[in-house]
Biotite code that builds the C-alpha atoms (Angstrom):
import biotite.structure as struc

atoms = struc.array([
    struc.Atom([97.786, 119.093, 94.516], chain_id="A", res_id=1, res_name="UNK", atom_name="CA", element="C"),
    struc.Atom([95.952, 122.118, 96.172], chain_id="A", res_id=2, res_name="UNK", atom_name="CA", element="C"),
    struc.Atom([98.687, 124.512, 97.685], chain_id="A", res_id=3, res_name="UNK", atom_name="CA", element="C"),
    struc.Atom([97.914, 126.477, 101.079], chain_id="A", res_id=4, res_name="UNK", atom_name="CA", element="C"),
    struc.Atom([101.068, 128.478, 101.529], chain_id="A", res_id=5, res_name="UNK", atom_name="CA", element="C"),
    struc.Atom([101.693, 131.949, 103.129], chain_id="A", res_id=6, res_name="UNK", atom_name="CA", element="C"),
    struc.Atom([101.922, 133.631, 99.580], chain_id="A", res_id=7, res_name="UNK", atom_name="CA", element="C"),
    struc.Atom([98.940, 132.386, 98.672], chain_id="A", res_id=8, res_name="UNK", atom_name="CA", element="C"),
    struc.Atom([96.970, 134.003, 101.483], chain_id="A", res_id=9, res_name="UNK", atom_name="CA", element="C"),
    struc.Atom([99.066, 137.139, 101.371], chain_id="A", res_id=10, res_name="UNK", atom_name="CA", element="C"),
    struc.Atom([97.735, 137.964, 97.917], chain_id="A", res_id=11, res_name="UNK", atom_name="CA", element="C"),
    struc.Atom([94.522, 137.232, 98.879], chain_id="A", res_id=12, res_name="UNK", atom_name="CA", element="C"),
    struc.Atom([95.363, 139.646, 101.724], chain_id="A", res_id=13, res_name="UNK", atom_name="CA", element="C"),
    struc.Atom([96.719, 142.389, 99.578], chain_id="A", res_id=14, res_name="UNK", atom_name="CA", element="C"),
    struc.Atom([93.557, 142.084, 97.235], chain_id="A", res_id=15, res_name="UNK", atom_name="CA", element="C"),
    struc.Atom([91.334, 142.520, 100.136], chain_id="A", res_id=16, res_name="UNK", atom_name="CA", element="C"),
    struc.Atom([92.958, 145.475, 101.183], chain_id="A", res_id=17, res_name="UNK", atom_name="CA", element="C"),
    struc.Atom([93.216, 147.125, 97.647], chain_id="A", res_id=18, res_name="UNK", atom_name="CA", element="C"),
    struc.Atom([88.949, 146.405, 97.738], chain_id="A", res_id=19, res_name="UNK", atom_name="CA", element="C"),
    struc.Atom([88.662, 147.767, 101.319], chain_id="A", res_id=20, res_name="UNK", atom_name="CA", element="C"),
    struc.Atom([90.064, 151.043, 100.298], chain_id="A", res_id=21, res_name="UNK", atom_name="CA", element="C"),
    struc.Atom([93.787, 153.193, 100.324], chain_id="A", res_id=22, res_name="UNK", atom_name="CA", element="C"),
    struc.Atom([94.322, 156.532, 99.568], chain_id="A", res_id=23, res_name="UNK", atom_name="CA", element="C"),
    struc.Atom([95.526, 157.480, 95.965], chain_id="A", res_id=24, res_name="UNK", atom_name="CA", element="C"),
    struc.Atom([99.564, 157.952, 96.080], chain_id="A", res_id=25, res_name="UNK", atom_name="CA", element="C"),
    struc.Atom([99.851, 156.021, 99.412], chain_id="A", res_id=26, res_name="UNK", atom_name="CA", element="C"),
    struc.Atom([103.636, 155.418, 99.305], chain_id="A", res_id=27, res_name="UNK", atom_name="CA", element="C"),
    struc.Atom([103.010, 151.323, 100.695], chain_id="A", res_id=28, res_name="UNK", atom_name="CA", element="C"),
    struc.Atom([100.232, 149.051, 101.277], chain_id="A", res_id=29, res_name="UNK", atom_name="CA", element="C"),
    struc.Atom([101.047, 146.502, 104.573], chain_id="A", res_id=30, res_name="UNK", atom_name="CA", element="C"),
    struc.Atom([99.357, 143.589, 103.883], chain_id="A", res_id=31, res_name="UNK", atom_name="CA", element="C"),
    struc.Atom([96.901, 142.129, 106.221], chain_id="A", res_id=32, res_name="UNK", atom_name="CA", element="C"),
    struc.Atom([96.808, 138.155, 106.320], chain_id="A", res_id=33, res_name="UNK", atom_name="CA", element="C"),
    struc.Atom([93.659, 136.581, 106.820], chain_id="A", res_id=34, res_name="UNK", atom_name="CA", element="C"),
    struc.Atom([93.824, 132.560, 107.755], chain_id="A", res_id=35, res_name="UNK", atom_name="CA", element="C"),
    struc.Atom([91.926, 129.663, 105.481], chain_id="A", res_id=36, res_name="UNK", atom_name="CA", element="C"),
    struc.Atom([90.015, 126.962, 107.657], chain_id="A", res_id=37, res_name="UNK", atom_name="CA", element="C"),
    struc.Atom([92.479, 124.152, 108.741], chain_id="A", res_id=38, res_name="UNK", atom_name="CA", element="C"),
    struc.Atom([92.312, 121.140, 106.027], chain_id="A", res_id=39, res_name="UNK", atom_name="CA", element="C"),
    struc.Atom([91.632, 124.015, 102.989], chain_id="A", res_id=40, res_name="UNK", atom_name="CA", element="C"),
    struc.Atom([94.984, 124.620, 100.168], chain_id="A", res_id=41, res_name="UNK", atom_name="CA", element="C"),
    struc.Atom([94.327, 126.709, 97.456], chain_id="A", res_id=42, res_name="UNK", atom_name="CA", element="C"),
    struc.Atom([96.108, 127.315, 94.373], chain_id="A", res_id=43, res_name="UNK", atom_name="CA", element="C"),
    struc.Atom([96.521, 130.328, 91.726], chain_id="A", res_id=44, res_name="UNK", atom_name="CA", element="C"),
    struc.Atom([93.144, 132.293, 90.503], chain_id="A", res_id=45, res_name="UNK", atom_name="CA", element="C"),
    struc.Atom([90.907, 134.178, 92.293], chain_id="A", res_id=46, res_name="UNK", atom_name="CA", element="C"),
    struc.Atom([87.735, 136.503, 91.482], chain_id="A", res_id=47, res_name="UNK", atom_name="CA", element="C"),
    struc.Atom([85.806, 138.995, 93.083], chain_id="A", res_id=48, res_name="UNK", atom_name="CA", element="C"),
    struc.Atom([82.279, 140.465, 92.872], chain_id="A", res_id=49, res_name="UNK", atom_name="CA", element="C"),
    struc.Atom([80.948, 143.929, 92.824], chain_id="A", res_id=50, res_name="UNK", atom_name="CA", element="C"),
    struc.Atom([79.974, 144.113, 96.103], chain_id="A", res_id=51, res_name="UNK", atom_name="CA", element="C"),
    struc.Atom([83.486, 143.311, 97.234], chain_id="A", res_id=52, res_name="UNK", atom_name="CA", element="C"),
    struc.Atom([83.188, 139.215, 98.311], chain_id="A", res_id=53, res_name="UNK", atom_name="CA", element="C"),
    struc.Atom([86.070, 137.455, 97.371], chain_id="A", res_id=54, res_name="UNK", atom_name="CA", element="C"),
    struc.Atom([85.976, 133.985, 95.746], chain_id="A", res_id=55, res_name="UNK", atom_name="CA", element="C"),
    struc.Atom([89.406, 131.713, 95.057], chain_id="A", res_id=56, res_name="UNK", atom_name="CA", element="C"),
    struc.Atom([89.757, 127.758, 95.137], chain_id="A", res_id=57, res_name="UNK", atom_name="CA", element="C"),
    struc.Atom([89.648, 126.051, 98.363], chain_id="A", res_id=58, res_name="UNK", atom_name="CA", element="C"),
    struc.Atom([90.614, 122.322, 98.395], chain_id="A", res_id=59, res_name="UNK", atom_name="CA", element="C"),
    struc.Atom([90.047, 120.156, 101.515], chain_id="A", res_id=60, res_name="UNK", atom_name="CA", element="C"),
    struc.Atom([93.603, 118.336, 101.302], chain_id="A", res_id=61, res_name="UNK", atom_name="CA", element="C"),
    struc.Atom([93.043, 115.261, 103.167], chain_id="A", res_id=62, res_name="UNK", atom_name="CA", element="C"),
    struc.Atom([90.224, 114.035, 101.418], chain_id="A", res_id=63, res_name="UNK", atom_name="CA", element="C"),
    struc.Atom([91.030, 115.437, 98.061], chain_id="A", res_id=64, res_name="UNK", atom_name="CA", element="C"),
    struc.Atom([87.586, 117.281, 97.932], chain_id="A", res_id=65, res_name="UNK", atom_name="CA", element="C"),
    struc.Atom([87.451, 120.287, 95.254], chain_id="A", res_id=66, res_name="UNK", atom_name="CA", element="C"),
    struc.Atom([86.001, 123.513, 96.280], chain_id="A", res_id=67, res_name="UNK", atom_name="CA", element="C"),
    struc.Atom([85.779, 127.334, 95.931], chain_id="A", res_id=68, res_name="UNK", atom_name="CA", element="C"),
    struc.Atom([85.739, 129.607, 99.091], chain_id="A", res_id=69, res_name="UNK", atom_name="CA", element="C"),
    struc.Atom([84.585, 133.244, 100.035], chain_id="A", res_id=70, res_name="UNK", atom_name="CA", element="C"),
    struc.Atom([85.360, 135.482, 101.824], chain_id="A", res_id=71, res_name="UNK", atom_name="CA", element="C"),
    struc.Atom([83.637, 138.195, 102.993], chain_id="A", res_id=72, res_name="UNK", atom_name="CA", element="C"),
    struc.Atom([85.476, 141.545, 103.927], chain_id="A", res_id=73, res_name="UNK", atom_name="CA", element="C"),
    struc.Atom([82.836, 142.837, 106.376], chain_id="A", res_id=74, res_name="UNK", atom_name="CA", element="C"),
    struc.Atom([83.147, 139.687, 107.868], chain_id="A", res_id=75, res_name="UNK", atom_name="CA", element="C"),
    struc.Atom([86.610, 139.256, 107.993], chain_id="A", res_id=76, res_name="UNK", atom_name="CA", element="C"),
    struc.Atom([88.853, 139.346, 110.728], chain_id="A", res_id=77, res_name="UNK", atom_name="CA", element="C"),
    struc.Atom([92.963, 139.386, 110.009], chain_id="A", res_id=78, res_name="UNK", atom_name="CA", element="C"),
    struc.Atom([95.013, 136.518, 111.418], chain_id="A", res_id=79, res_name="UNK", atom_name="CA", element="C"),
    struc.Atom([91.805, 134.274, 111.903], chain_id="A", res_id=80, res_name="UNK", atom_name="CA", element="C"),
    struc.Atom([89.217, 132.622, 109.158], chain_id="A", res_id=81, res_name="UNK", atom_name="CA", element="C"),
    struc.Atom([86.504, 134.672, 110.031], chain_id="A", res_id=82, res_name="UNK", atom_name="CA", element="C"),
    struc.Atom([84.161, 135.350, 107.004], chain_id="A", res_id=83, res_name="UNK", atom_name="CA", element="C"),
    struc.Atom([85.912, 132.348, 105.002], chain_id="A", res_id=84, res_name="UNK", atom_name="CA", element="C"),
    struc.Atom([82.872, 129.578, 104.048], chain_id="A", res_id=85, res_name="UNK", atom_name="CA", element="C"),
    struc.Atom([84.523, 126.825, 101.633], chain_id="A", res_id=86, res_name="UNK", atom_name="CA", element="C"),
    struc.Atom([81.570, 125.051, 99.471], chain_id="A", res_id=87, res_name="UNK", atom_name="CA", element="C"),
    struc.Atom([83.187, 121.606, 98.328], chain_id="A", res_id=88, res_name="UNK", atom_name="CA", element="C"),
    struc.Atom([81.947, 121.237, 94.243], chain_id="A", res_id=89, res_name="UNK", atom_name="CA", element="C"),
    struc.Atom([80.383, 118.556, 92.006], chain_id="A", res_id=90, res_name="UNK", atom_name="CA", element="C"),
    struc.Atom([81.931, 116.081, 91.210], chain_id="A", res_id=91, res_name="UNK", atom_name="CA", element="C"),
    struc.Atom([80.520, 114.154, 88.356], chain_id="A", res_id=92, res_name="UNK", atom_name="CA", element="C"),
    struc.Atom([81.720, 110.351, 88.210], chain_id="A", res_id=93, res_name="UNK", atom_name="CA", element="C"),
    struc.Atom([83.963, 110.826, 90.650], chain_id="A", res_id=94, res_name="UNK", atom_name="CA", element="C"),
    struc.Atom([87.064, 108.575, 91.453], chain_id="A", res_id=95, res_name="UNK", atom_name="CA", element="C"),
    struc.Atom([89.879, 108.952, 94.103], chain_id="A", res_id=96, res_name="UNK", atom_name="CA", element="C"),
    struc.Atom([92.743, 110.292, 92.615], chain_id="A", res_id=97, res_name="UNK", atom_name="CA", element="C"),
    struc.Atom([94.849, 112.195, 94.623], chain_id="A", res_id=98, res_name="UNK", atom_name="CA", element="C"),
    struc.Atom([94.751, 115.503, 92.485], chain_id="A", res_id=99, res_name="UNK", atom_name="CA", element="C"),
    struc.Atom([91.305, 116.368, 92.637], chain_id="A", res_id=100, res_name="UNK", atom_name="CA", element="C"),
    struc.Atom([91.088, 120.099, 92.832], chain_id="A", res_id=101, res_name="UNK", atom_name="CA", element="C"),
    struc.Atom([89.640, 123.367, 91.614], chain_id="A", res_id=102, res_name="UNK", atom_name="CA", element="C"),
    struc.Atom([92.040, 125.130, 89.829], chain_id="A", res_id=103, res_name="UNK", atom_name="CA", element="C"),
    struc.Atom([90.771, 128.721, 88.809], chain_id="A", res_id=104, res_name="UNK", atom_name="CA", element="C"),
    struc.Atom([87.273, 130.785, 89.300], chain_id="A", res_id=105, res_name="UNK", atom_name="CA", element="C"),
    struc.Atom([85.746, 133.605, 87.746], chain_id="A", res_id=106, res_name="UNK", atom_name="CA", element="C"),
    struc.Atom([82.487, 135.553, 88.501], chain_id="A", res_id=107, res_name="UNK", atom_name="CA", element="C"),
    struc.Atom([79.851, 136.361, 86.057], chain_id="A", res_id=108, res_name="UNK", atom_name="CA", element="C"),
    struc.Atom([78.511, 139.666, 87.708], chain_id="A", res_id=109, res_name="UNK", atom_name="CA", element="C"),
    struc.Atom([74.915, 139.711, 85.966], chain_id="A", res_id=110, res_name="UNK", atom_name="CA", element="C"),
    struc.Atom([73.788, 136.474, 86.838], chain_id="A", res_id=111, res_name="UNK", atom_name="CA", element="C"),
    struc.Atom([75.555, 136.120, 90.431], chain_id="A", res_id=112, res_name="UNK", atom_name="CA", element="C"),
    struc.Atom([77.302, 133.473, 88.985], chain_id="A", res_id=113, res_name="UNK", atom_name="CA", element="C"),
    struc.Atom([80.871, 132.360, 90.000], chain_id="A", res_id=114, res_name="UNK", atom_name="CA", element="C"),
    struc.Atom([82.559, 129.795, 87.541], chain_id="A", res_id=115, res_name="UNK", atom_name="CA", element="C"),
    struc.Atom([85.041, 127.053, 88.650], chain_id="A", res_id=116, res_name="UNK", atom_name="CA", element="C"),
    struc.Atom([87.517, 124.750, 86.440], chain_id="A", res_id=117, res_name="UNK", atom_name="CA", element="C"),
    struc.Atom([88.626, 121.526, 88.054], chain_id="A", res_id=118, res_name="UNK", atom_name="CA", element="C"),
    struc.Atom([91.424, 119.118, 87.089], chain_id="A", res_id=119, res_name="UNK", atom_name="CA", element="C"),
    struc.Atom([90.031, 115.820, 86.257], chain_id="A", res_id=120, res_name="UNK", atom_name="CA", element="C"),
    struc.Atom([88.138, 117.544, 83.497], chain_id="A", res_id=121, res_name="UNK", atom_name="CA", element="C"),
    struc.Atom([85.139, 119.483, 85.174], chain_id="A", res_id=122, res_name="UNK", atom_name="CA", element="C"),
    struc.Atom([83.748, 122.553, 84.846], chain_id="A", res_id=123, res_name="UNK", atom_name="CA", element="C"),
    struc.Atom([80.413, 124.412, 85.936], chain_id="A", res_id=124, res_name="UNK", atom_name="CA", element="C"),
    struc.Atom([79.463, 127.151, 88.303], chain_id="A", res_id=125, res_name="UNK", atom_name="CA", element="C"),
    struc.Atom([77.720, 128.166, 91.562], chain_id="A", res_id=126, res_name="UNK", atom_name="CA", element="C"),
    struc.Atom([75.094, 130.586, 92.229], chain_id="A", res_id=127, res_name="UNK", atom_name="CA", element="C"),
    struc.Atom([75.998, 132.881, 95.040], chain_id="A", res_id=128, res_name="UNK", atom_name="CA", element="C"),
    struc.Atom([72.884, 133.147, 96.058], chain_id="A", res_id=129, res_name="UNK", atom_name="CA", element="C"),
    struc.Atom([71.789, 129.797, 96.501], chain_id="A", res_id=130, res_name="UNK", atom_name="CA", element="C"),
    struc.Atom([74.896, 127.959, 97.996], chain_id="A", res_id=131, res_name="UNK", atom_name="CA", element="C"),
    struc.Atom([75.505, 126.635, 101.430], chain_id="A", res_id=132, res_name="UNK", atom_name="CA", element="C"),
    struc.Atom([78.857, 126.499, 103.444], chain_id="A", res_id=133, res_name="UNK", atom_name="CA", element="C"),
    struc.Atom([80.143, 122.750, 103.483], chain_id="A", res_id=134, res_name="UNK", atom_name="CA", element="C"),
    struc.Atom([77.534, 122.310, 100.900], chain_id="A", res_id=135, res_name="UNK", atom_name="CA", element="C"),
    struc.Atom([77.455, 121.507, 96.712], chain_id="A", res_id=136, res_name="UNK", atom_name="CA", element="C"),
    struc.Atom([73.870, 122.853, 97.189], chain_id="A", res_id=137, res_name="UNK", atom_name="CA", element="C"),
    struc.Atom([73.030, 126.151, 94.054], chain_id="A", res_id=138, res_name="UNK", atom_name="CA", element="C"),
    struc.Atom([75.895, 124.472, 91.845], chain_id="A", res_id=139, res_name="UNK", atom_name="CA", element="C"),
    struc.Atom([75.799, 122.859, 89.003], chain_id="A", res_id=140, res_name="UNK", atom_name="CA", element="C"),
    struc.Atom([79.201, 121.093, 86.835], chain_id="A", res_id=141, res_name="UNK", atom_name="CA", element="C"),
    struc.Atom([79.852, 118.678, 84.069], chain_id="A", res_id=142, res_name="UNK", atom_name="CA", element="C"),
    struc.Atom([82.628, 116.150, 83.094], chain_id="A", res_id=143, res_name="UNK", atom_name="CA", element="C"),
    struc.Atom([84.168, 117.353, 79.539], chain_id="A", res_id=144, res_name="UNK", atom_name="CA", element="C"),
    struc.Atom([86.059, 114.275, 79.746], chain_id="A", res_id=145, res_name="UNK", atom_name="CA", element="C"),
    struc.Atom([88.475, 111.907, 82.472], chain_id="A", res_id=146, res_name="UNK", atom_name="CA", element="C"),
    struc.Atom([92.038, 113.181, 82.323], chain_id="A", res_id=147, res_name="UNK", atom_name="CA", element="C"),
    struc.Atom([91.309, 116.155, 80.611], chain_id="A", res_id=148, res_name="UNK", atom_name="CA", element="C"),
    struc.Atom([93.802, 118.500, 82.778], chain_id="A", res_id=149, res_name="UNK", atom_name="CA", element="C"),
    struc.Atom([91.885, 122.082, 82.664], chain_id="A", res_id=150, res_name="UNK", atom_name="CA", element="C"),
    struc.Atom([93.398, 124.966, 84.507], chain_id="A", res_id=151, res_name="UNK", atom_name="CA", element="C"),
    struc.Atom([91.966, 128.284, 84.071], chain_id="A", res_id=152, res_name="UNK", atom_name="CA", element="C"),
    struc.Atom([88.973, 129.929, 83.565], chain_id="A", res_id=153, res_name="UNK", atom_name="CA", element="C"),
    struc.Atom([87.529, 133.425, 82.537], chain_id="A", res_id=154, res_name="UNK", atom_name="CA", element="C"),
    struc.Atom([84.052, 135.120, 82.075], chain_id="A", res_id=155, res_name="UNK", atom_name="CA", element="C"),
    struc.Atom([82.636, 136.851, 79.089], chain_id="A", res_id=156, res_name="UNK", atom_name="CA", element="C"),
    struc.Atom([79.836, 139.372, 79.735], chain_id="A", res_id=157, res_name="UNK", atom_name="CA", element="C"),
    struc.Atom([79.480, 140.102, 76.348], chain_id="A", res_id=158, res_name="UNK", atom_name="CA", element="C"),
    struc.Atom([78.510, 136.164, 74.890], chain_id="A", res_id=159, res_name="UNK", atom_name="CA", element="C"),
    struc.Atom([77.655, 135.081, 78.459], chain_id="A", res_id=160, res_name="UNK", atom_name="CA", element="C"),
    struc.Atom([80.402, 132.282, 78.044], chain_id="A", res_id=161, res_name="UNK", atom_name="CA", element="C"),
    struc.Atom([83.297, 130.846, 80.457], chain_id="A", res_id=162, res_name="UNK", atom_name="CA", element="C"),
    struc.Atom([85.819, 130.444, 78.558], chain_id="A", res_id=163, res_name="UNK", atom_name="CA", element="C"),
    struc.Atom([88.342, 127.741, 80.026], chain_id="A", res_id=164, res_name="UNK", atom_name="CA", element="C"),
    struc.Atom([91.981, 125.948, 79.209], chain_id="A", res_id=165, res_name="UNK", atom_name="CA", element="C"),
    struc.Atom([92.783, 122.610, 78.692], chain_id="A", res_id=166, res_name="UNK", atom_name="CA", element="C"),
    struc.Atom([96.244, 122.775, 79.926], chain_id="A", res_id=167, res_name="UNK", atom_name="CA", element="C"),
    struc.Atom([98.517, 119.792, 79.536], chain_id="A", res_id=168, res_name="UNK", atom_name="CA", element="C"),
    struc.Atom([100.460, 116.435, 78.600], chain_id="A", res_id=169, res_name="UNK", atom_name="CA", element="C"),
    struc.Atom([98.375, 114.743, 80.561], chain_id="A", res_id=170, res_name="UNK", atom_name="CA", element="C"),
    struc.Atom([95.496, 114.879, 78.103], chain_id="A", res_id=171, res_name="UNK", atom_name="CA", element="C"),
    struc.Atom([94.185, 111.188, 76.962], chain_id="A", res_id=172, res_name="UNK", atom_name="CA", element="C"),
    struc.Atom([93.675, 110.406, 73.352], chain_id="A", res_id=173, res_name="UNK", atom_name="CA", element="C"),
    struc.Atom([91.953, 111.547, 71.458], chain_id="A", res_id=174, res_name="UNK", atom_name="CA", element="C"),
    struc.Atom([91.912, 115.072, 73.471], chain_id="A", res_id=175, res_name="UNK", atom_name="CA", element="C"),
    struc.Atom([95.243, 116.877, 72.654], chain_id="A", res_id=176, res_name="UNK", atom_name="CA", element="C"),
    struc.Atom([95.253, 119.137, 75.370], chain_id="A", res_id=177, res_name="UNK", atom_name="CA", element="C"),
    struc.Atom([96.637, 122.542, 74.855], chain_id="A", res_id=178, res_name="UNK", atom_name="CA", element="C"),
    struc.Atom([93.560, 124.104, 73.391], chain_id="A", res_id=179, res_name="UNK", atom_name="CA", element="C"),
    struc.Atom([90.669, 126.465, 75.084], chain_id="A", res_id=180, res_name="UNK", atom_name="CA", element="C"),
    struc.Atom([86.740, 125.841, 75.029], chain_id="A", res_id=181, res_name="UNK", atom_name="CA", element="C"),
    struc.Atom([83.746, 128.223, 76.319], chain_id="A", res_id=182, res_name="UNK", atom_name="CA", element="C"),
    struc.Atom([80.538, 126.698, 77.955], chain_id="A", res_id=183, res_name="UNK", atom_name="CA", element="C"),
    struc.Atom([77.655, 128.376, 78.522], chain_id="A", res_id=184, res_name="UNK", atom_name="CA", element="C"),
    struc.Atom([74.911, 128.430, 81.400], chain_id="A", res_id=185, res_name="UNK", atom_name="CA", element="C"),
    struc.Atom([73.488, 125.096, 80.308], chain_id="A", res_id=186, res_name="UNK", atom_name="CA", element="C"),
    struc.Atom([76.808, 123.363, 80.323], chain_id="A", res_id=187, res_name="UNK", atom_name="CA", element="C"),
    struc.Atom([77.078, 122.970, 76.621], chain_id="A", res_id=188, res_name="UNK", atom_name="CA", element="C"),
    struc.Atom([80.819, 123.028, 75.840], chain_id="A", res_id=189, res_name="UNK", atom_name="CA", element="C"),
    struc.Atom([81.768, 124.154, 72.571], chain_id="A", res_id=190, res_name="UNK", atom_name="CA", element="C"),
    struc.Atom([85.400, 123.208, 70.999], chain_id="A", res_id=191, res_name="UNK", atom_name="CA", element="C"),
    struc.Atom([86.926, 124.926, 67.964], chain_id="A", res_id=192, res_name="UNK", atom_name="CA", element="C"),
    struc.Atom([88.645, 123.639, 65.053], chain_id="A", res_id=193, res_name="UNK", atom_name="CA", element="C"),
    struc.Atom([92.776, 123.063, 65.141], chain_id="A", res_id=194, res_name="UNK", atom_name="CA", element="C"),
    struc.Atom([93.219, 125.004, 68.306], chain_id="A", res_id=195, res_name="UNK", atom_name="CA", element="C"),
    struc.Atom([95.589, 122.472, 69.253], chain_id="A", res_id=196, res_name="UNK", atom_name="CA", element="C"),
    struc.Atom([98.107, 123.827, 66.908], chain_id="A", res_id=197, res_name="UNK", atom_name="CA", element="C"),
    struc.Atom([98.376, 126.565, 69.548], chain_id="A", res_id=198, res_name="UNK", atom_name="CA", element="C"),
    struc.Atom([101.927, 124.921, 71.020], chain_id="A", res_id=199, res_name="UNK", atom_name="CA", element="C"),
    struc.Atom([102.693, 122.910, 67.787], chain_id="A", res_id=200, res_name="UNK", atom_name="CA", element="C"),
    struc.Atom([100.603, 120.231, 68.388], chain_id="A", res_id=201, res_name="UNK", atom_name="CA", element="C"),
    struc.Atom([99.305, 118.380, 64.828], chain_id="A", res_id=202, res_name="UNK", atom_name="CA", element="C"),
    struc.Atom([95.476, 120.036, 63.621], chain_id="A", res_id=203, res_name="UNK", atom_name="CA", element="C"),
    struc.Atom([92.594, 118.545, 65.196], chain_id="A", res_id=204, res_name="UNK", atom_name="CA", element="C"),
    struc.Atom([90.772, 115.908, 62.753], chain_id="A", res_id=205, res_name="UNK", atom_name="CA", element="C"),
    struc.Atom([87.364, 117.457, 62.076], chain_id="A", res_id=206, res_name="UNK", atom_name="CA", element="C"),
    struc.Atom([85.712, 114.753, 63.848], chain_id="A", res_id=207, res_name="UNK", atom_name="CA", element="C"),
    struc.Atom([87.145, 116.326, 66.977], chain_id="A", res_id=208, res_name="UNK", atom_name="CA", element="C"),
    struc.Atom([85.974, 119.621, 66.099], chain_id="A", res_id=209, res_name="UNK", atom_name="CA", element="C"),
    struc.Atom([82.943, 119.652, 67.800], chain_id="A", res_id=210, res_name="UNK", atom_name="CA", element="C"),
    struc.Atom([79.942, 120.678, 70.258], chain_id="A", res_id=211, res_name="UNK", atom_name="CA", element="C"),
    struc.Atom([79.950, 118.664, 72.957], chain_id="A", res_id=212, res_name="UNK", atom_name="CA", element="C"),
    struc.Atom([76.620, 117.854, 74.827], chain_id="A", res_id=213, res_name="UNK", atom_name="CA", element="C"),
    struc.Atom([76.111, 116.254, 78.201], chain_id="A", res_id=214, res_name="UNK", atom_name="CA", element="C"),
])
């Protein structure tokens, strides 16, 4: 479930003020808190572009909506949620469980491009020029595969790939969990031979090893 606690927010804080500036050798940094819309948790990962905007998952908890938010440091005002916009994501064949939520983002710089991982086995990205607040509009996801539990993600500037984890247990057959995949900017996912020996799971059967195309 998405988390919105006070430690949450204070590292978002704290990374804010590092981007904002503080002189070099500054004996302590006080952390400013900066307030999420009522409704929005978050959880754990959080990216930021060049030009300083912030971007971290934002959840709507009552409804279980997925989303990323941003916020804006010029914009931003602490101890209120000025300059936070949340942007609720796709959600290919959706269904109701409780534990919808983005888990993890990270921004591909070059293409103003900020990827998302969702439990319930999505992935995609938005295009920060293109998307409106309270909005799916300039983003675009796929469905690897219901139940498959992913949980962080990372950009590669070098192979233009997101490269994301399939984290769990919770994994159906025949999906092992436990193993990472990249996608690139068509959504083509592509999964590797016997990664799930990574935790001591049994080799992948090469019909598993494969390219997967939506």
């Amino acid at each position: 479930m998405p988390r919105a606690t006070r430690l949450h927010i204070a590292a978002l804080a704290v990374f804010v003020g590092l981007l904002l500036g503080s002189p070099a050798g500054a004996a302590a940094v006080t952390p400013e808190y900066f307030n999420l819309p009522s409704g929005i948790g978050t959880e754990v990962g959080m990216a930021v572009q060049p030009d300083g905007t912030v971007w971290f998952p934002a959840n709507l908890s009552a409804t279980h909506t997925p989303g990323i938010g941003r916020l804006v440091p010029a914009e931003a005002t602490p101890g209120t949620a000025n300059g936070v916009s949340v942007f609720p994501t796709p959600n290919p064949e959706p269904h109701s469980c409780c534990a919808n939520a983005v888990r993890s983002v990270a921004v591909d710089a070059a293409h103003n491009r900020v990827w998302f991982v969702q439990n319930e086995g999505v992935v995609g990205y938005a295009e920060t020029e293109k998307v409106v607040p309270g909005t799916s509009t300039g983003m675009s996801a796929t469905r690897i595969e219901q139940n498959q539990d992913l949980w962080d993600v990372a950009f590669s500037p070098s192979t233009n790939l997101a490269w994301f984890t399939e984290h769990s247990f919770s994994n159906v057959s025949p999906y092992p969990g436990e193993r990472i995949a990249s996608i690139d900017e068509s959504l083509n996912v592509h999964q590797l031979p016997n990664l799930a020996i990574q935790h001591g799971g049994e080799p992948v059967e090469p019909e598993w090893a494969f390219r997967y195309d939506p």
